[in-house]
ZABANU-545058 format. One line per field, with one value per residue (C-alpha): chain; x, y, z; residue in three letters; residue number from 0. Coordinates in nm, 4 decimals. Layout:
% residues N
ch <- A|...
c1 <- X|...
c2 <- Y|...
c3 <- Z|...
aa <- Ala|...
i <- NUM|...
This chain:
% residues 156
ch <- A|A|A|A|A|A|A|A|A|A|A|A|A|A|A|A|A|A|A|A|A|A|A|A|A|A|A|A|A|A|A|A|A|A|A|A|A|A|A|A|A|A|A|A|A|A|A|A|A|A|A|A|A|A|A|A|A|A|A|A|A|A|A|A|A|A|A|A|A|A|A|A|A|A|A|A|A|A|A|A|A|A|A|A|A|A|A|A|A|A|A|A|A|A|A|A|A|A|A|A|A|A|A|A|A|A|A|A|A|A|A|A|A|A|A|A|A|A|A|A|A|A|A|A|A|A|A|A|A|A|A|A|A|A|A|A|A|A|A|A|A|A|A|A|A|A|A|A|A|A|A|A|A|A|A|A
c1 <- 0.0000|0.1338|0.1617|-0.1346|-0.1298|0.1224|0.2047|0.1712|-0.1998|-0.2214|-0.0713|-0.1306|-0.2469|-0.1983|0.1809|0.3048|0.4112|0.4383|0.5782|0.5980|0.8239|0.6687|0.8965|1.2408|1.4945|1.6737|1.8088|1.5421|1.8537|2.0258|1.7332|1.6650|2.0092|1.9721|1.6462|1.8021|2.0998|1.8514|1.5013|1.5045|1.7231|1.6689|1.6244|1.9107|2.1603|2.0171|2.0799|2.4310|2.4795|2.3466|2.5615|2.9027|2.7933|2.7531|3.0575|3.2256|3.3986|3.1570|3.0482|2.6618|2.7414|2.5932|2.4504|2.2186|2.2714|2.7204|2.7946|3.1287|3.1381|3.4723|3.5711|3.5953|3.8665|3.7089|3.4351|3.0643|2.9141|2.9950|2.8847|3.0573|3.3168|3.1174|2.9782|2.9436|2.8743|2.5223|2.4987|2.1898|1.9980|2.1145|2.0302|1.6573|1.6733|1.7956|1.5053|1.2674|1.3677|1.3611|1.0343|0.9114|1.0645|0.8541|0.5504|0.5992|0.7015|0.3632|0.1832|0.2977|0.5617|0.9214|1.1002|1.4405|1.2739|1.1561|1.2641|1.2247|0.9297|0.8811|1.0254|0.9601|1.0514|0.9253|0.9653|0.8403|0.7047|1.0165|1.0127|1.1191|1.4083|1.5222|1.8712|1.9609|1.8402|2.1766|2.3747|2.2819|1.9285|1.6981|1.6755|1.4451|1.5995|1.4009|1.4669|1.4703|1.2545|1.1702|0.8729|0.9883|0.7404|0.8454|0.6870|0.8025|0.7190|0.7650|0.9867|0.9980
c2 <- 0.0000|0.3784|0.5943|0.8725|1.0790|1.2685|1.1819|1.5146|1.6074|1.9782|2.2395|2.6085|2.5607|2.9345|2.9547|2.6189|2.4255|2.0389|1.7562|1.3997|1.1338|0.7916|0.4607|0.6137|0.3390|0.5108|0.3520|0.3900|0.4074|0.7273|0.8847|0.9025|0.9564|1.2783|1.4007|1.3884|1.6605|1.8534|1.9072|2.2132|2.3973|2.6597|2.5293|2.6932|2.5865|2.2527|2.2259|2.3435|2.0842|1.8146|1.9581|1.8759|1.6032|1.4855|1.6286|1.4554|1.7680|1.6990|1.3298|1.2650|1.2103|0.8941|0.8960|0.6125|0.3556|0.3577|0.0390|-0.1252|0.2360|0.3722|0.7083|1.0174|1.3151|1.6324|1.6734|1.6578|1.9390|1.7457|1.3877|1.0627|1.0865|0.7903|0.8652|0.7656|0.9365|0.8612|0.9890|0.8178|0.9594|1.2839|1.3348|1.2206|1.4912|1.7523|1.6928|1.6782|2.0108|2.1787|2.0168|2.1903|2.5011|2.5209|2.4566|2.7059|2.9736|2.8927|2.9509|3.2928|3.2108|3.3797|3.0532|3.2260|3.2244|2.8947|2.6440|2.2695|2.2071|1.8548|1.5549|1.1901|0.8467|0.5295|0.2074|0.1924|-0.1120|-0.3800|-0.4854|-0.8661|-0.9521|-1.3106|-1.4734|-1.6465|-1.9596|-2.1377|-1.9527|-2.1827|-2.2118|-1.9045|-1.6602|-1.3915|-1.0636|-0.7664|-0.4241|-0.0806|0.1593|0.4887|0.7370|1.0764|1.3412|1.7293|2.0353|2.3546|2.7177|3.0719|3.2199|3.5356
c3 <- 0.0000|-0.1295|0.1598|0.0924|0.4341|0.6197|0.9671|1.1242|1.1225|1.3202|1.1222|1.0121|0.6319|0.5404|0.6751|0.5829|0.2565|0.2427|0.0037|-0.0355|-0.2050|-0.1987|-0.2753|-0.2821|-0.3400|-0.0546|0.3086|0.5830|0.8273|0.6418|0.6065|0.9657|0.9965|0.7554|0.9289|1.2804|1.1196|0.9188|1.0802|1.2280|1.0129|0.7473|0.4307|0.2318|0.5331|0.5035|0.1125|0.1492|0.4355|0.1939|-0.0997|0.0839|0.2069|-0.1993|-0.3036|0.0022|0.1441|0.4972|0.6079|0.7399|1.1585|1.2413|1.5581|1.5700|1.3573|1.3819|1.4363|1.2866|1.1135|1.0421|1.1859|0.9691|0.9982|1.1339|1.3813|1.3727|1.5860|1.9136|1.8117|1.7290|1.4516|1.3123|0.9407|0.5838|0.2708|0.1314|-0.2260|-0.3621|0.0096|-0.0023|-0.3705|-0.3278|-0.0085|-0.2191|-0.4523|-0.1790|-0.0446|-0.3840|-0.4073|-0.0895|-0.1521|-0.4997|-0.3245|-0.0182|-0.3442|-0.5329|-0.2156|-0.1674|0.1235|0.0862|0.0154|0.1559|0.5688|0.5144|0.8494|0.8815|1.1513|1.0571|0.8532|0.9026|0.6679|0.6874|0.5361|0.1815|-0.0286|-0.0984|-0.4310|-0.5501|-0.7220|-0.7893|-0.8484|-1.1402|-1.1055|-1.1688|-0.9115|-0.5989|-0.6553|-0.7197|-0.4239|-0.2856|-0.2826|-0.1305|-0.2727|-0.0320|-0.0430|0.1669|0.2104|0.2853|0.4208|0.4884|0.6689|0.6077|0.8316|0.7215|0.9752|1.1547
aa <- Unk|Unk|Unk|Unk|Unk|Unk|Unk|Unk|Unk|Unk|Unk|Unk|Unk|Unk|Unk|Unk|Unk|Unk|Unk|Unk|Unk|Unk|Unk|Unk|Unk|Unk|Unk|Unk|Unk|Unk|Unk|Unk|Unk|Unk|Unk|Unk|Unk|Unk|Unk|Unk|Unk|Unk|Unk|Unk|Unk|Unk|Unk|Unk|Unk|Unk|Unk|Unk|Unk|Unk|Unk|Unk|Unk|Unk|Unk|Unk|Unk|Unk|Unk|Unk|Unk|Unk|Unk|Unk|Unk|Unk|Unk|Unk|Unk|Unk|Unk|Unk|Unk|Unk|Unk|Unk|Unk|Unk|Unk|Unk|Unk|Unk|Unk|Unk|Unk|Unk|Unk|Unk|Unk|Unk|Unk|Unk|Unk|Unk|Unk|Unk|Unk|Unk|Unk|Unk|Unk|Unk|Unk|Unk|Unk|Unk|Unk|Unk|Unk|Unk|Unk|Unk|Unk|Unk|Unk|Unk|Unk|Unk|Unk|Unk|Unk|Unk|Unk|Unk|Unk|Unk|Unk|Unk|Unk|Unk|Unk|Unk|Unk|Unk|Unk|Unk|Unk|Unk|Unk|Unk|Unk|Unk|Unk|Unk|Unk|Unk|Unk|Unk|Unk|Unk|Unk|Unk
i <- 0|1|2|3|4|5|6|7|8|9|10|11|12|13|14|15|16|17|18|19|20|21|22|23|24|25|26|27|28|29|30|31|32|33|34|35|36|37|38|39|40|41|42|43|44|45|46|47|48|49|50|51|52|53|54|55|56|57|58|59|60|61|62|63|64|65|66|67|68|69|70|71|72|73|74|75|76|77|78|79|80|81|82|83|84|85|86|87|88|89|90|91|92|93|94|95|96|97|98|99|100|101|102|103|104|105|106|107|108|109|110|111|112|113|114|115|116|117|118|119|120|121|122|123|124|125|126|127|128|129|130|131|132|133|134|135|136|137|138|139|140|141|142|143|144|145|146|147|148|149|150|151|152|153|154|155
């Protein structure tokens, strides 16, 4: 089933823009990872966060899900020196977030006071792949996928 709703329910309609990405092929786990660094943020800061993080200049801190992680040189705003480099996550972010920023500008909003009041992923529908049959018998493989949801507030 295609997620249709957003998670948050209570919000101001007339100072908020929203978006949706259904069935990214996208890690749950780095895109919680990703929310945790970015909700709360402006959006431009956030974007330019995101773009280092794709040109690998800046690694994504992993807070949560580090384990048998290798450590990174520099330091993370205070947290583990844990992190990765997700391209393919950050990419479908940086969509979403020019996404948002379309819809906050067709509603009227001034897209450059926009801040991150809510984002939240969950596990998307897994799509079936199988193995050649002759490699060691045929075999079930499930395929990723992620359902992104962002909130966006004019600020003051």
């Amino acid at each position: 089933m295609v997620k249709q709703n957003y998670q948050i329910q209570k919000i101001r309609q007339s100072r908020t823009a929203k978006a949706i990405a259904k069935n990214q092929p996208i890690s749950l786990k780095y895109s919680t990872e990703i929310i945790a660094n970015i909700k709360g943020m402006r959006i431009d800061k956030a974007m330019e966060f995101l773009e280092r993080i794709r040109n690998m200049e800046e690694y994504l801190p992993l807070r949560k899900y580090n384990k048998k992680v290798g450590h990174r040189k520099g330091e993370a705003k205070g947290f583990a020196k844990a992190g990765r480099y997700p391209i393919r996550a950050v990419t479908t972010f940086l969509g979403l977030l020019e996404g948002v920023r379309a819809n906050a500008d067709y509603k009227g909003l001034d897209s450059d006071n926009l801040i991150i009041t809510h984002m939240f992923a969950s596990q998307g529908f897994q799509r079936l792949s199988y193995q050649a049959k002759g490699k060691i018998s045929g075999k079930k493989r499930k395929k990723k996928s992620t359902h992104l949801e962002i909130v966006v507030t004019e600020g003051k």
